[in-house]
N, C-alpha and C positions, 0 to 999 in steps of 0.2 A: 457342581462341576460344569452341569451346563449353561449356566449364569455366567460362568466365568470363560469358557469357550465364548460365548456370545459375546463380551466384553470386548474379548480381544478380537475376534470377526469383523466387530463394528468399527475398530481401532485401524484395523489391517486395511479394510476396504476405504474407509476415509484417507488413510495416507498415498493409497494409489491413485484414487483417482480426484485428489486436490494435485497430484504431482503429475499425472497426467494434464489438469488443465492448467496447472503452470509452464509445463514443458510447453504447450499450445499455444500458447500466449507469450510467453518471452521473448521469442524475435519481433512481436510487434512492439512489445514494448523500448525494446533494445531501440528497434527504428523511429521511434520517435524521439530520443535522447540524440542519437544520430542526426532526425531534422530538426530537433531545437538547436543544436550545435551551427549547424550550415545556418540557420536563421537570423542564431544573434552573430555570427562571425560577420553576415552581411549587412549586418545595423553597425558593428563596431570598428568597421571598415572605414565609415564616415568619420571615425575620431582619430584616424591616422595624424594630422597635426598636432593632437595635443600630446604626441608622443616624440620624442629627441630622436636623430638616428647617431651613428656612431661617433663624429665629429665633435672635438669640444667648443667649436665656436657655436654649433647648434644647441648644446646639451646648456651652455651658458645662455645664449637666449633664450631657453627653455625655463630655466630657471628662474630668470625675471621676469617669464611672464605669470610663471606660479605665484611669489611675491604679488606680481600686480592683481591676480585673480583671488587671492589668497588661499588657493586649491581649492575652493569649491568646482568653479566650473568643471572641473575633471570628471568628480564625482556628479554632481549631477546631470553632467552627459553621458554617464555610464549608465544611471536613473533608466534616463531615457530610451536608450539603446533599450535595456532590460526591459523596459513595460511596452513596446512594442514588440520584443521576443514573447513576453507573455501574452499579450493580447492575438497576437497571430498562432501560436501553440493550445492557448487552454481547452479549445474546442476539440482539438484532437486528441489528448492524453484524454477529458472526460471520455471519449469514444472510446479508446483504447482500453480505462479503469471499467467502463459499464457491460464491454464483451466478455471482461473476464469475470467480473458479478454475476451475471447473468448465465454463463456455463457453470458456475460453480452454483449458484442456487438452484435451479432447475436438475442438477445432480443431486444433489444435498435431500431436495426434496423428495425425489425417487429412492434415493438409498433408504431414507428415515421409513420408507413405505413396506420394504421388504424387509424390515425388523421385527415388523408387527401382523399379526396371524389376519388374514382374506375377510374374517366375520368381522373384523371390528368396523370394518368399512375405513370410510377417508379419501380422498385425494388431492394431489396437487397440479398445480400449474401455474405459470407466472402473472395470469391473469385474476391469481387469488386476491383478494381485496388486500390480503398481510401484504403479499410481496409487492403488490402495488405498495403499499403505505411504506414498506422499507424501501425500495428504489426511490420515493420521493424526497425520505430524510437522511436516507443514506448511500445511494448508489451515486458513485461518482458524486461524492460530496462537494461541497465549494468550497469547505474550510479543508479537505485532504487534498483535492487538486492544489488549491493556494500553497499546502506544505509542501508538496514535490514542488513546487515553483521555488517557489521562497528556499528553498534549501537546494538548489540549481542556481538560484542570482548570491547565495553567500558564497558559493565555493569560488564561482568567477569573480566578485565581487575583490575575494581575497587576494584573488590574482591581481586583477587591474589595480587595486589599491597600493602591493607593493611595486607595481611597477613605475606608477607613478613616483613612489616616494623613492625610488633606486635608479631613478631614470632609465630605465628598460627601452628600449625600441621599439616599434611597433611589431616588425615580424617576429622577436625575442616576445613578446608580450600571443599573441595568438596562436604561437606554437603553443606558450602552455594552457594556453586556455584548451586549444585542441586533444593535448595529452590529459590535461584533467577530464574531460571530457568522456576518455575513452576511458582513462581512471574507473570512474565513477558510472560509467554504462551498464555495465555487465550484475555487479553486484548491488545497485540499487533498482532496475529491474527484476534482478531474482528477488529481493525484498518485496515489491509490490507485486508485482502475481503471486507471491506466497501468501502477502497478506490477506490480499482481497479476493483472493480463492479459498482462503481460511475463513473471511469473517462469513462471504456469503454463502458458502457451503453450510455454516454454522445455523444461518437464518433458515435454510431452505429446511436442514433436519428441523429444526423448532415449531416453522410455521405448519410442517405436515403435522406432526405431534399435535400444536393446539388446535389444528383443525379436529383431530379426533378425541381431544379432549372435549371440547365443541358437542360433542355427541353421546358423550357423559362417562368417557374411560376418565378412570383416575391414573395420569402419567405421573410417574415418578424420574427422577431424574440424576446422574453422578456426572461429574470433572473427573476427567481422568488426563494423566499426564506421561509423558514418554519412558516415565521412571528410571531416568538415568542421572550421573551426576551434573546435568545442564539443569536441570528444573531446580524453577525458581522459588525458594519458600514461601514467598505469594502460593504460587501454584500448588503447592505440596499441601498446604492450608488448603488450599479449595478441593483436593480429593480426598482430604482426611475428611470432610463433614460427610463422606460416604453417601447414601439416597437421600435426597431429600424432595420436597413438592415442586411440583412444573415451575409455579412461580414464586418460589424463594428464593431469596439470592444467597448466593457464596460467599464465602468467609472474606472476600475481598471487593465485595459486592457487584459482582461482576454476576448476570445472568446465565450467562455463558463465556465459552472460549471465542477469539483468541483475544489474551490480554493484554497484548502488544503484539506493537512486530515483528514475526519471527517467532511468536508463540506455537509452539508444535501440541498443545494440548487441543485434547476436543471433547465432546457431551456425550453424554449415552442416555437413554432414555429406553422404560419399559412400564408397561401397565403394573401397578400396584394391586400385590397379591398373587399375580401368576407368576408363574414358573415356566421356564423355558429348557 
């Protein structure tokens, strides 16, 4: 019964305060989707010609200049546009993904500490050789920034493309980039502060554990899931294999949570043999 109070304590206190440092981090992330917006509107500004305005004598020389171009130029001045939005952004979103790694690991790590009883020793900090090694191959990744990029130039992408091929206008054409914009603000930053306070929250619990594994506790370890009807039978697979050793993997081969984005699962961990 007390294994199982514990279970859920561990469950209860991770969900608060991963949501805590989402809540914390949201409006900067929101702001920076805000000044990728002002960014590329000010690079796409310059393709105001290759857009028709409402007149059909324009919209017909528009047209033969597409024929003459045979539509590329459009697109790859949107390219362009777009890899200077990105080249002038990416510095900032890494800034923005690595403060919320960083309060979520340095928590993670603390919490995983008051699980475990004062004798067995242990401690953390970011300055641990692990958390080092995980910020260098994973804090603020180059291939997870490139995917918030890359999935911010398709949705505009989508835009400017049918605008072109429906001869849109130019103002007609940046109003929706601007509404997509604000679309796609709110709920793909709650996606990444949920994520990246999930994963590194995740690492920080793991790294305090191997550190006191390190010192010759045998940690055992379970997946445990929100148990409701969202979880995913991946997931449900990974709690069924019940305790298993620090480093064995899960039935989905996943060392730990979260398995995706939006994954609400997380680890428990307790010395093998005792009883709490």
């Amino acid at each position: 019964m007390i294994d199982k109070l514990r279970e859920a304590n561990w469950g209860t206190i991770k969900t608060r305060e991963q949501d805590a440092i989402s809540k914390k981090h949201l409006p900067k992330i929101k702001s920076f989707f805000r000044m990728q917006r002002d960014v590329y509107l000010k690079q796409f500004d310059s393709l105001k010609d290759l857009f028709p305005e409402s007149s059909r004598a324009t919209r017909t020389a528009y047209y033969f200049r597409l024929i003459e171009q045979e539509g590329r130029a459009n697109l790859n001045d949107f390219n362009r546009a777009w890899a200077v939005t990105e080249n002038e952004t990416t510095a900032t979103l890494q800034s923005v993904v690595l403060a919320v790694e960083t309060d979520a690991m340095e928590q993670g790590g603390d919490i995983a500490s008051k699980f475990f009883d004062a004798d067995i020793g242990g401690t953390f900090n970011l300055d641990n050789p692990r958390a080092v090694n995980w910020f260098s191959q994973f804090g603020g990744s180059t291939d997870y920034i490139k995917g918030i990029q890359t999935t911010s130039k398709n949705q505009i992408k989508t835009i400017v493309t049918k605008a072109l091929d429906e001869g849109w206008s130019y103002n007609k054409t940046a109003t929706q980039i601007k509404e997509k914009f604000t679309d796609f603000t709110h709920p793909r930053a709650q996606l990444i502060a949920t994520h990246e306070s999930a994963q590194a929250y995740e690492a920080g619990n793991r790294i305090f554990v191997e550190g006191i594994a390190d010192l010759g506790v045998i940690v055992i370890k379970m997946w445990m899931t929100s148990m409701d009807d969202k979880v995913t039978p991946e997931c449900a697979a990974n709690m069924a294999d019940g305790w298993i050793a620090l480093n064995e993997s899960h039935t989905s081969g996943h060392q730990n949570p979260p398995r995706f984005p939006g994954c609400r699962c997380y680890e428990i961990f307790k010395e093998k043999g005792r009883n709490y």
